[in-house]
N, C-alpha and C positions, 0 to 999 in steps of 0.2 A: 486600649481600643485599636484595632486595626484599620490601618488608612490605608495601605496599596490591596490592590486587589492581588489576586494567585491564579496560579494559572496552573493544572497538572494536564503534564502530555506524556501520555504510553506510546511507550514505541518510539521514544525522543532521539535511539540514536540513527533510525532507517530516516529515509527520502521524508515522506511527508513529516516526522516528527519532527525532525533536525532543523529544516528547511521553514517550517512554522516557528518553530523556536527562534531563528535569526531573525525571520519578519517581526513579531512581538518586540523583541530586544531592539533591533531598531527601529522600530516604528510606534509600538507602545512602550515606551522605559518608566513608563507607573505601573507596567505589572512585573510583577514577582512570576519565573516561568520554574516551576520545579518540573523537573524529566525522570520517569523511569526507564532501564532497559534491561535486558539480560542478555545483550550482545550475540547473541545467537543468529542475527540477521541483517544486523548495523555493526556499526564501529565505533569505539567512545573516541573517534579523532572526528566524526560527523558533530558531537556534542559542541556547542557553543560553552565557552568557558562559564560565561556568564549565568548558565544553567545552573540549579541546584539539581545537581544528580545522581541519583540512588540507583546504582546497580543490583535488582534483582527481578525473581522469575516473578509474572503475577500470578500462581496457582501455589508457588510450595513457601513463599514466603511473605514476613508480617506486614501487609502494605496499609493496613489500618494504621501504624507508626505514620506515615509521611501523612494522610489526613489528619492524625492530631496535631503534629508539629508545626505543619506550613499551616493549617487552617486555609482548605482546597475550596476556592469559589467557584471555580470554573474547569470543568475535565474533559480532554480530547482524547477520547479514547482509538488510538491508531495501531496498538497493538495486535501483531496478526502473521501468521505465516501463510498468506494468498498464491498460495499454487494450486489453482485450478485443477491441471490435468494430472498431477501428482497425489492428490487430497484419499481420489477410491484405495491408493495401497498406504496408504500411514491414515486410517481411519480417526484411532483414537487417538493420534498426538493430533489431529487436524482438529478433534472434537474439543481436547485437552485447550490446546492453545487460543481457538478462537472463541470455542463456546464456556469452558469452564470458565475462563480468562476473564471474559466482560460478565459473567454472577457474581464474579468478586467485586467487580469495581461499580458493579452497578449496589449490590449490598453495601458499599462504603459511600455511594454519592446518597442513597436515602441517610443514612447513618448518621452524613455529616453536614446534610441538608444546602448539598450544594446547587447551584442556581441554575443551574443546563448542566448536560453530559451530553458533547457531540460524538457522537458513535458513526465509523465509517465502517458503510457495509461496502455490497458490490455489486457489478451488473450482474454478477453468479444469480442472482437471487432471481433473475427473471428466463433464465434458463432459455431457450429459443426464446421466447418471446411472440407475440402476433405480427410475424413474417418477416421476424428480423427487428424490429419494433420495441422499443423499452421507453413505455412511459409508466409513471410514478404511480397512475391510478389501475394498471392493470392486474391482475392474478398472478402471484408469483409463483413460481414451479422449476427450483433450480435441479439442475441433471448431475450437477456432483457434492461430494459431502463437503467441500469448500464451500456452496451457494448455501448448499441445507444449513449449516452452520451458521453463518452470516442473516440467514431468514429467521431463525431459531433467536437470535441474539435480539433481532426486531422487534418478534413479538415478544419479548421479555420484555425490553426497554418500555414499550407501552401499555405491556400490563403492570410493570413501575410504576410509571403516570398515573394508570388509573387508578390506583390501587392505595399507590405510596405518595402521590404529588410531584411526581419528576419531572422537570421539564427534561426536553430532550431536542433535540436536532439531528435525525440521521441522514447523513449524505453518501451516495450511493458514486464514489469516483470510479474514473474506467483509462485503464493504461495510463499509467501517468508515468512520466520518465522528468530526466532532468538532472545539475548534478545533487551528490551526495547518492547515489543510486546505489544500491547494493550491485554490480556487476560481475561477482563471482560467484551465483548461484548460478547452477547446473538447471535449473526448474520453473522459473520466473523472469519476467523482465525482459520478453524478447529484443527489445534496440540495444540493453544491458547487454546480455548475451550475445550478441551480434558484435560489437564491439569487443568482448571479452576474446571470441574468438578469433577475429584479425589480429588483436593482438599477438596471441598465441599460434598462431601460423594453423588454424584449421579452418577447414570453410565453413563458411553463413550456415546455418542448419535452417530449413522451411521444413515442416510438418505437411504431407499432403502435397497439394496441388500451387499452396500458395494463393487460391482464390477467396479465400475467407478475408470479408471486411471490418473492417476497426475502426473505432475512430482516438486519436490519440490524446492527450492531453500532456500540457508543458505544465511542471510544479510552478512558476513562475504567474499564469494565469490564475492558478487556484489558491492562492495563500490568501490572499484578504477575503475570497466570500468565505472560505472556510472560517476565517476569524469570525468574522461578520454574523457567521452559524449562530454562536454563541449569545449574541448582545442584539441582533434585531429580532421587534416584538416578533413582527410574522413570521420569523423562522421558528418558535416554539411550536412545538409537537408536529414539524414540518418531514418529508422524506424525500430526498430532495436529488435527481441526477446531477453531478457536476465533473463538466471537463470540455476538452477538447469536442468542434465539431468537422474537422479534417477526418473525411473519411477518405480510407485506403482499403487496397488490397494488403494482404501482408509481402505478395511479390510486388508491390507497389513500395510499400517499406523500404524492403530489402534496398530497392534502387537508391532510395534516398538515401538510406546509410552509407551502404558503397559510395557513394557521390561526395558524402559532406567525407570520409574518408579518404578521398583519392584526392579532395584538394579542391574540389567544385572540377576538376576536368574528367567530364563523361567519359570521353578515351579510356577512363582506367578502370570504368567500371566491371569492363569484362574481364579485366586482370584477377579481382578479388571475387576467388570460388564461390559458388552456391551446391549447399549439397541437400537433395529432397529426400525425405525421410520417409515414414509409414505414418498414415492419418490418424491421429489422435481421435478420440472419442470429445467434443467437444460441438461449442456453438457456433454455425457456419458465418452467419452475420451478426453483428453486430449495430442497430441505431438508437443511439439513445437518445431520445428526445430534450432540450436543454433549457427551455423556454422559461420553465421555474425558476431555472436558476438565475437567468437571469433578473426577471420580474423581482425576486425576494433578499439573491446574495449580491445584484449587481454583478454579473459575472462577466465577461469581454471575452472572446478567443481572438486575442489580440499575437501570438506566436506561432508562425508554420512548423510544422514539421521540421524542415528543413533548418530553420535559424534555431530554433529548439534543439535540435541534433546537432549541427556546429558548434554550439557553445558547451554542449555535455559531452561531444567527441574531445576537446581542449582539456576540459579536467580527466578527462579520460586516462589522456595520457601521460597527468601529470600523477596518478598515482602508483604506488606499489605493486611489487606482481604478486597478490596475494595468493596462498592456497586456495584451490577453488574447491566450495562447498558439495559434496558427493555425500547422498544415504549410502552408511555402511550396510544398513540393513534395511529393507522394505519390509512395511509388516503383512504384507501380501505381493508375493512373487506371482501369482497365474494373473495372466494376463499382461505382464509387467510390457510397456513398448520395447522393442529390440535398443532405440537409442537412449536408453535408461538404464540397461541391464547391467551390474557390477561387474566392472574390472577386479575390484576388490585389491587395487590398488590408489594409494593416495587418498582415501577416504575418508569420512567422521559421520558420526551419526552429529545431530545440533548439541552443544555444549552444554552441564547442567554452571547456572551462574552463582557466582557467593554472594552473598550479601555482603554491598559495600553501599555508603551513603553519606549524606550534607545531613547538617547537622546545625541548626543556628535559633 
């Protein structure tokens, strides 16, 4: 008879996967957390020991194995390669990764008759939005094959439910930083990348004008309602926005980062470059509405910006100077932005993973 509960999280060794995985471990130690990754986007030094973890892809390998063995009650599906303004020229791997991705695991949560699957979509899915505007009940109409994907994965998940009896809880996060951050991708993660680049002696990159509004969200806020996804009645068959409601410009950003960088003293903010680039094809504003989330997951935006970026600038620089992530190939060059275009030096296309895994 099985007496601990289980817990599977995709995507266990990026930001949100990692970063849930240590909340549970510490804070729920009756559950059992098994992780999958294929390292393509994290790092198995992000994994908590204490995870039971099965390195592989979820499309080309047998991930039916880890539902038989762990006997999965509960799946967070966080698996996803989310680069928005990159998505139009790598079509099919955006399609592969995100949308193949979760028909597997949603095929495997009927299969195994597991109790919820929280699936994280994204604000992609509401595309402009009504005037900047992203609430839970409007028309979704995303502008790249990142949102299309994630909208795609939506309606699957709930015609699961109706179909198959799946419970579900999807949550809809928006810019979420913090550490364990992936910060050597070229394409994602702009305070990542902002950081990456001070490091590396190049200046800040802004897209555009730097007028476009954000609102940011610290991982540190969002770990327990996402728990919480799972196990409160009202979050079933719920679609839920969650994060930060610090809204900026991104040349608003920028200032903060400089700043937790320079030491808190302004003086130096003019010393670390800004360089403006060519406007991306993308959503000028950003507001997502949060009020659900708090009503159902309890949710607080209890971290600024600024003490959220202080404390992820620290781990910052206590990591390695890894290779940084570069498409060797785009599967669509016309149109490609000028600051994406191959040096066709120092490069990788994303890595295929082995199959490696726990066993008990």
């Amino acid at each position: 008879m099985q007496m601990n509960k289980t817990v599977l999280i995709t995507g266990v060794a990026g930001l949100l996967g990692s970063r849930l995985a240590d909340w549970i471990i510490e804070n729920k130690p009756e559950y059992t957390v098994v992780g999958i990754d294929d390292l393509s986007g994290g790092f198995k030094e992000n994994v908590n020991p204490k995870v039971k973890f099965w390195q592989m892809n979820l499309i080309e390998h047998p991930i039916e194995n880890i539902f038989e063995v762990h006997k999965i009650d509960y799946v967070f599906h966080f698996a996803a390669y989310a680069a928005e303004g990159l998505s139009p020229f790598i079509r099919t791997y955006n399609y592969d990764n995100n949308l193949k991705s979760t028909a597997r695991i949603i095929n495997e949560c009927i299969k195994h008759d597991v109790k919820r699957l929280i699936f994280t979509s994204t604000l992609a899915v509401y595309g402009h939005g009504k005037g900047g505007l992203f609430d839970e009940n409007q028309q979704q109409s995303p502008i790249d094959p990142y949102g299309v994907a994630k909208y795609a994965c939506e309606m699957d998940i709930q015609i699961a439910n109706e179909q198959h009896g799946l419970d579900y809880c999807i949550i809809r996060p928006h810019n979420v930083y913090g550490i364990k951050q992936n910060i050597w991708d070229k394409y994602r993660n702009v305070l990542g990348i902002w950081m990456y680049q001070y490091m590396n002696d190049m200046p800040l990159t802004i897209f555009g004008d730097g007028s476009q509004r954000r609102a940011w969200s610290s991982i540190d806020d969002c770990l327990e309602p996402m728990w919480k996804a799972a196990f409160i009645p009202k979050a079933s068959k719920e679609i839920i926005n969650l994060g930060g409601i610090e809204f900026t410009t991104i040349n608003e950003a920028c200032r903060v980062v400089r700043e937790v960088i320079g030491g808190g003293d302004v003086n130096r903010i003019e010393e670390i470059p800004v360089a403006y680039e060519e406007a991306r094809y993308e959503v000028k504003n950003a507001y997502p509405t949060w009020r659900k989330s708090e009503l159902i997951l309890g949710f607080e935006h209890t971290t600024s910006l600024k003490d959220g970026l202080t404390e992820m600038w620290k781990w910052a620089q206590t990591q390695p100077n890894r290779e940084r992530f570069v498409w060797k190939n785009y599967e669509l060059e016309k149109g490609i932005y000028s600051f994406w275009k191959n040096d066709k030096s120092n490069n990788t296309n994303l890595p295929k993973s082995e199959v490696s895994g726990y066993l008990s």
